[in-house]
Structure formats: C-alpha cells, structure tokens
N, C-alpha and C positions, 0 to 999 in steps of 0.2 A: 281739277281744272284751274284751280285758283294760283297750285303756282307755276302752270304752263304758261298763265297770260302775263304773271310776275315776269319771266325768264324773258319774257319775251318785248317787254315794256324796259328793263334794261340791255337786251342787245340793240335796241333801237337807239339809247339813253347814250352807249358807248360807240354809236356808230358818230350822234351826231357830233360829240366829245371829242373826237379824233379829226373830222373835218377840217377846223381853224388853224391847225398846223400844217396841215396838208395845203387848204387853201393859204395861207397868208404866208410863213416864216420860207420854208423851206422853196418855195418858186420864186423871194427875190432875189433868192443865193442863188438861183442857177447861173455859171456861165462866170460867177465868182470864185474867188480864189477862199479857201475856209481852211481851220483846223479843229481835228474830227478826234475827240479824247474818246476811248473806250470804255464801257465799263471795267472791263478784266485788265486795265492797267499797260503799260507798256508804254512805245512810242505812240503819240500824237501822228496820224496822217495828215495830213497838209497838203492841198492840190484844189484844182477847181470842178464844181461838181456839174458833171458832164448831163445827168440824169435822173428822175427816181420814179419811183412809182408809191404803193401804202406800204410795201415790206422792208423796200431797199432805197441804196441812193451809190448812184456810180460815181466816181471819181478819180480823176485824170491826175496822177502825180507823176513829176520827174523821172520815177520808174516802172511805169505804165499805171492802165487801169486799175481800178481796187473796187471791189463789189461790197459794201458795207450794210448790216443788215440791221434797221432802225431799232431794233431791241436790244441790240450791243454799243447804240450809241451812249456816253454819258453827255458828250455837250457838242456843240455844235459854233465854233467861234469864227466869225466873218474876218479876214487878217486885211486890215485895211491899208491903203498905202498912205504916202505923205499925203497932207490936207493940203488946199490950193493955197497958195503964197508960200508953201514952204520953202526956206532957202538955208542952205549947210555952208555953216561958217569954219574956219576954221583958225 
C-alpha cells in the first residue's frame, strides 16, 4: 500500500512540475515567429507557432505546417526582430 500512495504522490508531483511551462513560456510565443533546435540534431525549424497542446506544438513555416512533438524539442528560441529606433546605416 505504501508504494501505491508513493507512485501516486509523484504523478501528482510531475503533473504540477509541468504546468509553469505550459502556463507561462510557451502561450507568449504563440502567434510568434521562434526557432525550434531538435534534439536528434539537423536543421533548426523556424516559423511561427500556430498552436499547441501538453504533447505537441504546430508551426507555420515557409513550407507549410510542421507538427513537433515536445519531447524532441531541445530549445525553443524566440527570433526577435530590430528593437524600436533601429536604423541601418550604411
């Protein structure tokens, strides 16, 4: 009995663990434009993120949608554009 209430005192532990990313990082990027490293290496996606849910996160690039699945993200970097008073000299 002792370690059904253990198992069960951390699935509650990693529910709430998970929450603050879900609530906070990931909903101000919606509708932003981001670049999406994977773990398994390759090209960087880059596009803006249409959607997500706790598994997934949709995003809109240049050559359509791309369905990416939070456990193959490795980073998540917001691509900012010029800051306000920027001016290109040349």
């Amino acid at each position: 009995m002792e370690i059904l209430e253990a198992r069960i005192i951390m699935a509650e532990e990693v529910k709430r663990a998970g929450k603050p990313l879900i609530n906070g990082f990931i909903p101000q990027l919606k509708g932003k434009k981001v670049t999406i490293r994977l773990v398994s290496g390759g090209q960087p996606i880059t596009g803006t993120i249409e959607g997500y849910n706790p598994y997934e996160i949709l995003i809109q690039t240049a050559k359509g949608q791309v369905l990416v699945f939070k456990h193959a993200i490795a980073t998540i970097e917001p691509v900012e554009g010029p800051t306000k008073g920027f001016i290109i000299t040349e």
